[in-house]
C-alpha positions as CSV (number, residue, x, y, z in Angstrom):
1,X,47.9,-48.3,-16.1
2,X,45.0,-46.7,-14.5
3,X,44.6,-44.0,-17.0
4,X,44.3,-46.0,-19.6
5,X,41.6,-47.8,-17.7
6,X,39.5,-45.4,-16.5
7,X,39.5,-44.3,-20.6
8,X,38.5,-48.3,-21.6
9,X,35.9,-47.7,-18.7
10,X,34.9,-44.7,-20.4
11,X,34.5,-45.7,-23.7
12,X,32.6,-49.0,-22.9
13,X,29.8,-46.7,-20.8
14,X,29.7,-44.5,-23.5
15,X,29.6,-47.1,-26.5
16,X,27.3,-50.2,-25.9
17,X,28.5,-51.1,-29.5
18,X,32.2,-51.5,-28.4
19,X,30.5,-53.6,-25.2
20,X,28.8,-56.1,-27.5
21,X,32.2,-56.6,-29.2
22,X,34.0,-56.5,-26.1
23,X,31.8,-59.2,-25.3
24,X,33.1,-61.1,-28.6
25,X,36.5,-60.5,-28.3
26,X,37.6,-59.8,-25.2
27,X,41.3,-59.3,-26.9
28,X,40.0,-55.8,-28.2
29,X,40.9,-54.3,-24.9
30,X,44.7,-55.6,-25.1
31,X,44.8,-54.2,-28.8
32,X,43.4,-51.0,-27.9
33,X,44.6,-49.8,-24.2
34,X,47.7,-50.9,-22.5
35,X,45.9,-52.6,-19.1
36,X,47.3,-54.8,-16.7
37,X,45.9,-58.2,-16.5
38,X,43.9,-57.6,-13.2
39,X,42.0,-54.2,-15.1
40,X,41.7,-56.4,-18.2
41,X,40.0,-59.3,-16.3
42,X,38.0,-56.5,-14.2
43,X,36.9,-54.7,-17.5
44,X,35.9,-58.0,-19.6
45,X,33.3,-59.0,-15.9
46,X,31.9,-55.2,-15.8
47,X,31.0,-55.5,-19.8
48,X,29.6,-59.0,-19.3
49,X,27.8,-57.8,-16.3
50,X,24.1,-57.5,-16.8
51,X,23.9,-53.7,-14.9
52,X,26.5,-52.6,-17.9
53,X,23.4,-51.7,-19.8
54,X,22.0,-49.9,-17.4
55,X,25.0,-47.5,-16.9
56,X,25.1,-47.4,-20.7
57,X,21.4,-45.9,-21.0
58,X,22.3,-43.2,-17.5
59,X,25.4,-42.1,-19.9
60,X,23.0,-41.3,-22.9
61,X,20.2,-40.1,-20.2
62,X,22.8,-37.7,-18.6
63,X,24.3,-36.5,-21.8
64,X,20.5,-35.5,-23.1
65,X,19.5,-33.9,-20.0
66,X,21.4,-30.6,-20.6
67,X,20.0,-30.0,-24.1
68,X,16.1,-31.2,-22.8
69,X,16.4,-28.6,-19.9
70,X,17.0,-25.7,-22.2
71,X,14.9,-26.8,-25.1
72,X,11.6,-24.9,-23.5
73,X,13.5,-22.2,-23.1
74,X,14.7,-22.0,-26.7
75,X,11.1,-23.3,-28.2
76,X,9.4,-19.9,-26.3
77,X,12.0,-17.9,-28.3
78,X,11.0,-19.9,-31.9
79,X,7.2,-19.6,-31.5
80,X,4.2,-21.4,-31.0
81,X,4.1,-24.1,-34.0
82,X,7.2,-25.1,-32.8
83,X,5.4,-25.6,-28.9
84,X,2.7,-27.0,-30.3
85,X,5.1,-29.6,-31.4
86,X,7.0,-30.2,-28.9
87,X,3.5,-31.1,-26.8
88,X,2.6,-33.4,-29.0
89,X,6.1,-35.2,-29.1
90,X,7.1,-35.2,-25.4
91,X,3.2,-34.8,-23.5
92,X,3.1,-38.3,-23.1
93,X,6.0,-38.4,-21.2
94,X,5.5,-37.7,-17.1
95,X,7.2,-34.2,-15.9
96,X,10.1,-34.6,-13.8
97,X,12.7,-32.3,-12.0
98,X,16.1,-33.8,-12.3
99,X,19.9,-33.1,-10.8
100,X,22.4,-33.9,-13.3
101,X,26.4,-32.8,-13.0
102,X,27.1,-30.2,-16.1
C-alpha cells in the first residue's frame, strides 16, 4: 500500500526514536501500517542503513531553517539585549545562505 508507506517513510525520517525501535522490533511496522512484505523488508534495510541518521538530522535541519531565517528579522523588531544575545549564542557558528523548500 504505497500510501501507507511513504507515511512509515515519513515518520521514521522524522522520529529517530521510532528508528531505534524499528531497529528492535522490526514487527512495529506490521502493527502500525498495512505494508506489503517487499515495503516492509525495504523499510526495516533503510532504518538499519547507516545514512538513516543522516536524513534524520536534514529533516530537523530543514524544519529549523524557516524559523532561523526569520529570527533576525523578528530580534531587530524586540531590541538590542535581545541581539546582543542572539550574538553571543549563534556567533560561533559560520554564516551561510541556504535553499530550503517552504
Amino acid at each position: 500500500m504505497l500510501v501507507e508507506f511513504q507515511q512509515a517513510l515519513a515518520d521514521l525520517t522524522a522520529s529517530p526514536e521510532l528508528c531505534v525501535r524499528v531497529r528492535r522490533d522490526p514487527s512495529i511496522l506490521h502493527r502500525n501500517y498495512e505494508l506489503t512484505e517487499r515495503e516492509w523488508r525495504r523499510l526495516v534495510g533503510i532504518v538499519r542503513h547507516p545514512g538513516m541518521a543522516c536524513a534524520c538530522m536534514v529533516y530537523r535541519a530543514n524544519r529549523l531553517a524557516r524559523p532561523c531565517a526569520k529570527y533576525s528579522t523578528n530580534v531587530q523588531g524586540v531590541g538590542r539585549g535581545v541581539a546582543r544575545r542572539r550574538i553571543g549564542i549563534l556567533g560561533d557558528l559560520p554564516r551561510r545562505k541556504c535553499a530550503f523548500l517552504y
